[in-house]
N, C-alpha and C positions, 0 to 999 in steps of 0.2 A: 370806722376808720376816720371818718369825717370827722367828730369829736374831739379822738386822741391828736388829730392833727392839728385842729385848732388850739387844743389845750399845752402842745408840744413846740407849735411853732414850725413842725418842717411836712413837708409835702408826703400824704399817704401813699401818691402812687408810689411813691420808690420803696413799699413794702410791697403794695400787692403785687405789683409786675413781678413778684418772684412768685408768686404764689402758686401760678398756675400750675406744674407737677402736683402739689399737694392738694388742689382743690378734684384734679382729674382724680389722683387716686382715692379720696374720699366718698366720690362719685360711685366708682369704681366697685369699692369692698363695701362699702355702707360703715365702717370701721374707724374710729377715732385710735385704736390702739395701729392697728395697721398702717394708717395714716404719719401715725409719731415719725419717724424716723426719715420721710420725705421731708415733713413738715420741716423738723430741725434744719435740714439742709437747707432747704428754702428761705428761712428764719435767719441761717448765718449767712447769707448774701447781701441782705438788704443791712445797707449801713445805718440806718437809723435807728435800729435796735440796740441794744447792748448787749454785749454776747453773755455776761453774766446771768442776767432777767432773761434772756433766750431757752438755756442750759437749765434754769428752773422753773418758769410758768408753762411753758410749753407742754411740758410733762405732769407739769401739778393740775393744769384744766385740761387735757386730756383724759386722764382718767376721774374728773370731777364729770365730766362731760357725759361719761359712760352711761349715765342714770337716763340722760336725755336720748342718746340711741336708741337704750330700750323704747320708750317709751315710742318713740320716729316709728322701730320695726314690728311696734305691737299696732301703730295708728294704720302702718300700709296694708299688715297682715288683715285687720277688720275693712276694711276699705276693699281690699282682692276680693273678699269671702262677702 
């Protein structure tokens, strides 16, 4: 967030303070797909976004992301056992 704000010129908090719903349900399900559709919502509040790039990356790293869950719920599984 730091980066994109520097590179963008406007303040990250006024993304992340929406975030929280999406971060809890994440938490929550362990799910990126589950997650999408809070996310979104969260995503069109913060005005620094552009609803365009909202409406498409959000959903396109999302399920790029999936590959990285597994990998998260293979690391906890060996780590429980």
């Amino acid at each position: 967030y730091t980066i994109a704000g520097v590179y963008s010129g406007k303040n990250p908090l006024d993304v992340i303070r929406y975030y929280g719903p999406a971060y809890l349900t994440v938490v929550g399900t362990m799910s990126s797909a589950a997650t999408l559709g809070v996310a979104l919502q969260c995503a069109d509040k913060a005005k620094p976004l552009r609803k365009d790039m909202v409406q498409f990356g959000i959903p396109l790293f999302a399920n790029i992301h999936l590959c990285g869950s597994v990998l998260t719920e293979v690391f906890f599984c060996m780590t429980i056992s």
